[in-house]
N, C-alpha and C positions, 0 to 999 in steps of 0.2 A: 647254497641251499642249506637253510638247517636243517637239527635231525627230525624223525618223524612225532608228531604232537600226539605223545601214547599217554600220558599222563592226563590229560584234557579228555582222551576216549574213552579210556577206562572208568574216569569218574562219570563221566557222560550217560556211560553205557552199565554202571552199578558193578565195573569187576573190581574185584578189590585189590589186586596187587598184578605186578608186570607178570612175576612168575604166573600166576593164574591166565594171563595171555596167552604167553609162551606155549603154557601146558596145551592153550586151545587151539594151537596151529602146528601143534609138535615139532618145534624149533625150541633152543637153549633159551635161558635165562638171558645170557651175555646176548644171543644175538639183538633178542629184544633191546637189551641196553643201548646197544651199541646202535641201534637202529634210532635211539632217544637221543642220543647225542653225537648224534650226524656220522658216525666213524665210519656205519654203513648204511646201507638201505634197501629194505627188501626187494626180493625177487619180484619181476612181474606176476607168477604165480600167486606170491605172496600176497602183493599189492591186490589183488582180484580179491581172494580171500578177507582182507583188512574193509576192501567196501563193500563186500557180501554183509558182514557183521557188522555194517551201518557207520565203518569210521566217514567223516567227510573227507573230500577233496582237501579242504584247506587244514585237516589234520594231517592230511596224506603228505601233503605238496609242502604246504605252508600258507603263509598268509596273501603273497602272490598271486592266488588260486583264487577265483571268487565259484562261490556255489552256482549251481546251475539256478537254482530258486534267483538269487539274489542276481542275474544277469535278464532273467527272462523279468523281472519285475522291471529295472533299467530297460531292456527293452520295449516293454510294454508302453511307456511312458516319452519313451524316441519314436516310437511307430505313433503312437497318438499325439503326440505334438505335430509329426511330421503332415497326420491326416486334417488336422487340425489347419494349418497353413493351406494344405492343398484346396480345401474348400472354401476355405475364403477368396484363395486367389479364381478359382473357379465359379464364387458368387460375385467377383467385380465383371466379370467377363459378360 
């Protein structure tokens, strides 16, 4: 797993710098860092806090991760395909 995608959030979310993160979870500069380039990775605590403050999953996780948005759209589109079949085979009958 890579580190966590804090770079991408920050800009995302208008903070200007890690330390400005850090300062807003009151954890170090370094932990931040080190959480950017995988060395470590927040607490579950943490992790709550990171998606409280709107980071996503796949900033969280990584790219692995698909958004909930972006699963229930794929789903939507397997459930209506799937409905789609069922009533045809139900109009040959």
């Amino acid at each position: 797993m890579k580190g966590v995608h804090i770079k991408e959030f920050i800009n995302r979310v208008g903070i200007k710098r890690q330390e400005e993160l850090a300062a807003m979870l009151g954890v170090s500069d370094q932990t931040v860092s080190n959480w950017a380039k995988g060395k470590t990775y927040p607490t579950h605590q943490m992790e709550e806090q990171l998606l409280e403050m709107g980071m996503t999953v796949e900033e969280l996780f990584g790219k692995a991760y698909q958004s909930s948005a972006k699963q229930s759209g794929e789903m939507d589109q397997i459930v209506a395909e799937s409905l789609k079949r069922l009533v045809d085979k139900i109009g040959k009958i």
